[in-house]
C-alpha positions in Angstrom: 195.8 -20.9 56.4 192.6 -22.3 57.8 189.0 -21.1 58.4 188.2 -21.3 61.7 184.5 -20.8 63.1 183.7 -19.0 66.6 180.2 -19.7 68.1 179.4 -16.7 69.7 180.1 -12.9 69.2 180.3 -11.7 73.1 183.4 -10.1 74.7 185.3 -14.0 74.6 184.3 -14.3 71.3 185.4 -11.3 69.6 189.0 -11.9 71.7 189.4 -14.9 70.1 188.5 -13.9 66.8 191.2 -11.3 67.0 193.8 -13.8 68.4 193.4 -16.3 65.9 193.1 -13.7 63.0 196.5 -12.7 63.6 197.9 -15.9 63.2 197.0 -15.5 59.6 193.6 -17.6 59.3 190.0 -16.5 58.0 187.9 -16.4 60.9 183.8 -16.5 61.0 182.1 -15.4 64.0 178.3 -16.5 64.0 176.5 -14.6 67.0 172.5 -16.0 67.0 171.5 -12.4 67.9 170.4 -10.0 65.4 172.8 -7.4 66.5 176.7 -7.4 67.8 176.2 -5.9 71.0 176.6 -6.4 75.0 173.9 -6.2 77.7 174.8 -5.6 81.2 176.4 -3.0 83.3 179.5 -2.3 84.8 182.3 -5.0 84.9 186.0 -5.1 86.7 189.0 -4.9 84.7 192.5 -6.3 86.2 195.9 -6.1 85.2 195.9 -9.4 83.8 192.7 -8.1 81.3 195.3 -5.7 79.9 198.2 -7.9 79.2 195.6 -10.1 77.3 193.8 -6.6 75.8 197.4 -5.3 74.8 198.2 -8.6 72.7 195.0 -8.0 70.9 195.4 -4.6 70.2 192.8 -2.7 71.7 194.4 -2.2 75.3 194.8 1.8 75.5 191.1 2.0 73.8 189.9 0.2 76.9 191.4 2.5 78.9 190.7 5.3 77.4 187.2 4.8 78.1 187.9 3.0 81.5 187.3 4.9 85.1 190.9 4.2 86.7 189.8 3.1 90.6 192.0 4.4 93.3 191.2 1.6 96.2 189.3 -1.4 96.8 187.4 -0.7 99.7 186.2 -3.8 102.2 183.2 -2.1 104.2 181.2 -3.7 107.1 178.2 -2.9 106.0 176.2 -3.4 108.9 178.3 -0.6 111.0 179.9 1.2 108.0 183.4 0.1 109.7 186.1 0.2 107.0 187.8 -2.9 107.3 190.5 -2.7 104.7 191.6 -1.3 101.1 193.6 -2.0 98.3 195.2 0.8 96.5 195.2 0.8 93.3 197.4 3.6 92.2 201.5 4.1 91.8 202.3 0.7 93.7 200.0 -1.4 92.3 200.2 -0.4 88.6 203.9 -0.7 89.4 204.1 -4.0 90.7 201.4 -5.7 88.4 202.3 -3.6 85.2 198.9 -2.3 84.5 195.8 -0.3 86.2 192.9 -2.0 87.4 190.0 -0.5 86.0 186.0 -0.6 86.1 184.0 0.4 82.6 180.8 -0.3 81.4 180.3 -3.7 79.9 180.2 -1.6 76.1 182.6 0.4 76.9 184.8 -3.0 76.8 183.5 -4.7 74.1 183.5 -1.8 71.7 187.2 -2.3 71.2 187.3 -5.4 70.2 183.9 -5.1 68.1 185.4 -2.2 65.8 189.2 -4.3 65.8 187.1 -6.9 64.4 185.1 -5.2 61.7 188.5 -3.4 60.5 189.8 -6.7 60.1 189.2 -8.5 56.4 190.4 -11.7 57.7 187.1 -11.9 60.1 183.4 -12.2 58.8 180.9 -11.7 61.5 177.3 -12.8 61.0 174.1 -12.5 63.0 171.2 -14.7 63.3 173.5 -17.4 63.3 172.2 -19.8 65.8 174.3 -23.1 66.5 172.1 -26.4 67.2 175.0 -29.2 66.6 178.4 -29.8 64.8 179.6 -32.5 63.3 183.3 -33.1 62.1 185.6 -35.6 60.4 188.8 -35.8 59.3 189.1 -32.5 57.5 186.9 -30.2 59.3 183.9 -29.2 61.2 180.3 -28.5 60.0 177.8 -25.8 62.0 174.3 -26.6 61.9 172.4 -23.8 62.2 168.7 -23.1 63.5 168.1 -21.9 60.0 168.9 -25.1 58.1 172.4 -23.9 56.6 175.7 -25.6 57.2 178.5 -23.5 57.9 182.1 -25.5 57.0 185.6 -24.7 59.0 189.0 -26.4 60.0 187.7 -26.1 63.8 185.3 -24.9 65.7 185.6 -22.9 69.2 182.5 -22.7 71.4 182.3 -19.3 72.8 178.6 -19.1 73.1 178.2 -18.4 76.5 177.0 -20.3 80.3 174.2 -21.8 78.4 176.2 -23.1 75.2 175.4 -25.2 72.6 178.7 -26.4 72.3 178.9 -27.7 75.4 175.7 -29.2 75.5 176.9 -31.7 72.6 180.3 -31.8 74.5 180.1 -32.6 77.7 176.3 -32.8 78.0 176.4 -31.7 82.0 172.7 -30.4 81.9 172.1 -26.8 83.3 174.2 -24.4 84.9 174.5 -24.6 88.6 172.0 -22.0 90.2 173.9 -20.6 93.2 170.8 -19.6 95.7 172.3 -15.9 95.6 169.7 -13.0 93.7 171.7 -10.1 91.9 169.9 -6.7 91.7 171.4 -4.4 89.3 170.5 -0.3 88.8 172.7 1.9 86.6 172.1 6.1 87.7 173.5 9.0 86.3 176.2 10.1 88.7 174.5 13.8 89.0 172.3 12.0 91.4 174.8 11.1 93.7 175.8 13.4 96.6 179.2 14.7 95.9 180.3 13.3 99.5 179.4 9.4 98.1 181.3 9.8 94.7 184.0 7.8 95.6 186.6 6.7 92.8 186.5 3.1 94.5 184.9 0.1 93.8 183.4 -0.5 97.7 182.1 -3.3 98.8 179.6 -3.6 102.2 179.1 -7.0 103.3 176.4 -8.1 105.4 174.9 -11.1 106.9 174.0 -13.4 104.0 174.1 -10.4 101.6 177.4 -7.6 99.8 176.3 -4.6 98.0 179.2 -2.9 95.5 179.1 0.4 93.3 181.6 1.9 91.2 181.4 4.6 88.5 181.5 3.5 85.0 180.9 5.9 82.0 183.9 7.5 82.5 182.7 8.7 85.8 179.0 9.4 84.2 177.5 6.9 86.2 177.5 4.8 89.3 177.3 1.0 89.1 175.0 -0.7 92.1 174.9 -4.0 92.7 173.1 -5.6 95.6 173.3 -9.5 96.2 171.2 -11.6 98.8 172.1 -15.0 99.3 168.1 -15.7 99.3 168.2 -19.6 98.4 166.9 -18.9 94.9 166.5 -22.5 93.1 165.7 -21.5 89.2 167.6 -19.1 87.0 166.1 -15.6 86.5 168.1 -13.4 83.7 167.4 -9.4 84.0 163.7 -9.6 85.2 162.6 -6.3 86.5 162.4 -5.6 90.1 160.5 -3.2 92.2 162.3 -0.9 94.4 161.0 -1.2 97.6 161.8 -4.6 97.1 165.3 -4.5 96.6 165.6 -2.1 99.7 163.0 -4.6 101.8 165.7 -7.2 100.9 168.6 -5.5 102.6 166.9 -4.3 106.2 170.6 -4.5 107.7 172.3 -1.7 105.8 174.0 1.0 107.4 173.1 4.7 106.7 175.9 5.0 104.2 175.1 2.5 101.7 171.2 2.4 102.3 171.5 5.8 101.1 173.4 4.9 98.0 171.1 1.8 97.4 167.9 4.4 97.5 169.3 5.8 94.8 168.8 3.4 92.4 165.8 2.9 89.8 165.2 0.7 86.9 166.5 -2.3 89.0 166.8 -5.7 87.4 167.4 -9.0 88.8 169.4 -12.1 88.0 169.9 -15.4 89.8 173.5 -16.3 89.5 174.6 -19.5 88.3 177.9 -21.1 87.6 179.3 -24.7 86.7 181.9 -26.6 88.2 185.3 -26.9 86.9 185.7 -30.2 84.5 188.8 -31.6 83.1 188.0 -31.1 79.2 186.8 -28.8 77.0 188.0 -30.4 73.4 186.2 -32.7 71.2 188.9 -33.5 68.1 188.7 -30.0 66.1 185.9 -28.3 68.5 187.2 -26.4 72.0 185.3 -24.2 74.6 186.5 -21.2 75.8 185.2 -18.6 78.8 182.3 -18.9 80.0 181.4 -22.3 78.0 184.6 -23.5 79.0 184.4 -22.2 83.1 181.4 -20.3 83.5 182.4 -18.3 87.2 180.5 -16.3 89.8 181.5 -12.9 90.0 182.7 -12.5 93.2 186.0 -12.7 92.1 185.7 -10.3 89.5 187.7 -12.4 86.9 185.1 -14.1 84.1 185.7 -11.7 81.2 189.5 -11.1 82.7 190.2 -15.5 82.1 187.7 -14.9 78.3 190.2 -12.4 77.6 193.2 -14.8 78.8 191.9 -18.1 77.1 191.6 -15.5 73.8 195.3 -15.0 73.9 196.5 -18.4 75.1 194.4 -20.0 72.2 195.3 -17.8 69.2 199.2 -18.4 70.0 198.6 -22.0 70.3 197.0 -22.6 67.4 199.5 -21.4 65.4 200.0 -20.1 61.8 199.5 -23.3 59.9 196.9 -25.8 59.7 198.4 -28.9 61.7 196.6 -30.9 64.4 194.0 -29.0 65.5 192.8 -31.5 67.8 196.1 -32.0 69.6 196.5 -27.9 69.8 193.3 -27.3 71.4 194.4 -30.3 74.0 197.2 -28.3 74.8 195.4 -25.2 75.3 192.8 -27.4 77.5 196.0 -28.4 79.6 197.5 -25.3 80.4 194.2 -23.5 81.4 192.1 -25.8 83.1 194.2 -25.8 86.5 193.9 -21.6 86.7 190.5 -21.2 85.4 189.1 -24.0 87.6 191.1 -22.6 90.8 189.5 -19.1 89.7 185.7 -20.5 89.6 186.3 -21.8 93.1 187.7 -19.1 94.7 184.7 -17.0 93.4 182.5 -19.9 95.4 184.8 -19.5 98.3 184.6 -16.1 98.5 180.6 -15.1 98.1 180.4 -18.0 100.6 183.1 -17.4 103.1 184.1 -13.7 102.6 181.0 -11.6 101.6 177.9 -13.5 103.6 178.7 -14.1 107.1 177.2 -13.5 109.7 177.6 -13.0 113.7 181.3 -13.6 114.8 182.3 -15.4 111.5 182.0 -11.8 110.5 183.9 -10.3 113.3 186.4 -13.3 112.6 186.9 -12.1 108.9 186.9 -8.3 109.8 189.9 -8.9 112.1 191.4 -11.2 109.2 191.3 -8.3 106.6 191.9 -5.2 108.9 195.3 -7.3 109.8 196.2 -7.7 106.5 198.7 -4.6 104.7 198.4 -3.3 101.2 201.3 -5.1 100.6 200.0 -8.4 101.6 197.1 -8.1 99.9 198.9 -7.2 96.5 200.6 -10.8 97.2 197.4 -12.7 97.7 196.5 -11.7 94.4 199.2 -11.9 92.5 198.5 -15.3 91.0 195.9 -13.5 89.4 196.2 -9.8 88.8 199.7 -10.1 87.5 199.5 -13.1 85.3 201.0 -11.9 82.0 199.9 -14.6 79.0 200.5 -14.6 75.4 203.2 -13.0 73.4 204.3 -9.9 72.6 202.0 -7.1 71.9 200.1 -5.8 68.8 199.4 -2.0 67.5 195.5 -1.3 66.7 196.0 -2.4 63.5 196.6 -5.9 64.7 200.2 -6.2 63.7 
């Protein structure tokens, strides 16, 4: 069996790690944090993210700490018209297999950190901050910030939007800033009015601007996040924000979700950034995956869901012996890039086309949506919700 190296310890790392352990090799995540942990808030969870969660093992602890939604709820959110839903209960788990669910960012990786740790055939190690690799014939080196080399069969870059990997690989500069500013406020769901604690993730769309909540924390808490398509040209990554300026940024809102956005404290701010699709992600025994690989906006509410996917594809690719790396990770680059690029530009498509317009483009899409049955809207997502990867699936002990 081999020793394969994983830059980077987030949720795609860990995945992989799990997938590839099971085929028998030593794995060695190296995470350039000094903890294993996940920042952020709430994050979307579809059917497809379970398949992909069950293979690893950890599916029905995600869902035990998972809020299971009810609807997806399309809101003008100028006139607090409902425009249309998606429900999200018998039929839907029915047809797709699994429940679509929204949890706290933690309450995802968890899992998978504490499969990981009860695993002897994975070593994780912080402060391990990848520079370069180089590679030969028989293997791949890590250089690391600290000086010390780091030796595998193969590498996989799951280090994130900003990877080092990637830099070396493709060398395609800096992410792609969007022009859209995220504000982000997590609030214990005792604050809430009893009439606005809706089991839904609800989305209000607005001229050049969407606002979604959804309780996460097992109901605990409510998830806001506000987006303004404000032209923003240079990344920004969690910087506080003052209140009155993230209302002062959304004068359009409806009584409903203004009151749900006053709610919110603590905000923090991102400027969201994504990459285009490319056609490879392999050099010889090195291969990206996630968001190194296909870093996405979230307006689809897929990036960790195709991490998770690429985790499982990867792991039963590579096999249980130590033949061509090289040639496996090609394969793996083949069979993902046409669905993971598709996926990063539909998330364009939609923050551009679905969530911002304004005027009669608006009224346009409103009359769209409203027209549109739960069953037609289960088919229009079916290429991704019910996309079931990978082989069959493991107990939590991996097996």
């Amino acid at each position: 069996m081999a020793r394969i190296l994983i830059a980077g310890g987030g949720i795609g790392g860990l995945a992989t790690a799990l997938s590839v352990s099971r085929q028998g090799h030593q794995v060695v995540v190296l995470e350039s944090r000094d903890s294993f942990t996940e920042l952020g808030a709430g994050i979307q969870l579809a059917p497809n993210a379970f398949h992909a969660l069950d293979q690893l093992g950890v599916g029905d602890a995600v869902r035990e700490r998972a809020v299971h939604i009810d609807e997806l709820r399309f809101m003008d959110g100028t006139t607090g018209e409902k425009v249309a839903s998606m429900p999200l209960t018998a039929d839907y788990r029915e047809r797709f297999g699994n429940p679509y669910v929204v949890v706290h960012r933690i309450d995802l990786y968890a899992p998978l950190l504490e499969a990981c740790r009860a695993s002897e055939a994975i070593e994780l190690r912080t402060g391990a901050t990848l520079e370069r690799y180089t590679q030969n014939s028989s293997g791949v080196t890590a250089h690391l910030a600290s000086g010390e080399e780091v030796h595998g069969a193969a590498l996989i870059g799951a280090d994130g939007i900003n990877s080092f990997v990637r830099r070396q690989m493709i060398g395609d500069g800096f992410p792609k800033v969007s022009g859209h500013t995220i504000y982000r406020s997590v609030i214990p769901m005792e604050r809430v009015p009893e009439d606005l604690r809706w089991n839904t993730v609800t989305l209000w769309a607005g001229p050049k601007w969407h606002f979604v909540h959804y309780p996460i924390g097992g109901g605990r808490y409510l998830n806001l996040a506000a987006t303004r398509d404000d032209a923003a040209t240079e990344a920004v990554i969690g910087a506080p924000a003052e209140k009155e300026h993230v209302l002062q940024e959304f004068p359009e809102l409806g009584d409903i979700p203004r009151r749900l956005l006053g709610l919110g404290e603590d905000w923090r701010s991102w400027v969201l950034c994504d990459r285009d699709p490319v056609e490879t992600w392999t050099d010889g025994r090195v291969v990206l995956i996630g968001d190194a690989a296909h870093p996405m906006l979230q307006y689809a509410a897929q990036g960790a869901c195709q991490a998770l996917e690429d985790a499982v594809v990867l792991g039963d690719l590579i096999g249980t012996d130590e033949a061509d790396f090289g040639q496996r990770f090609e394969k793996f680059n083949g069979e993902r890039r046409e669905r993971t690029g598709a996926t990063q530009l539909l998330a364009r498509e939609m923050g551009r086309q679905l969530y911002h317009p304004a005027g009669e483009a608006a009224g346009e899409r409103n009359a769209m949506l409203a027209a549109l049955s739960p069953a037609e809207l289960y088919d229009k997502v079916e290429w991704l919700h019910g996309a079931k990867l990978g082989g069959p699936a493991v107990d939590g002990e991996g097996r």
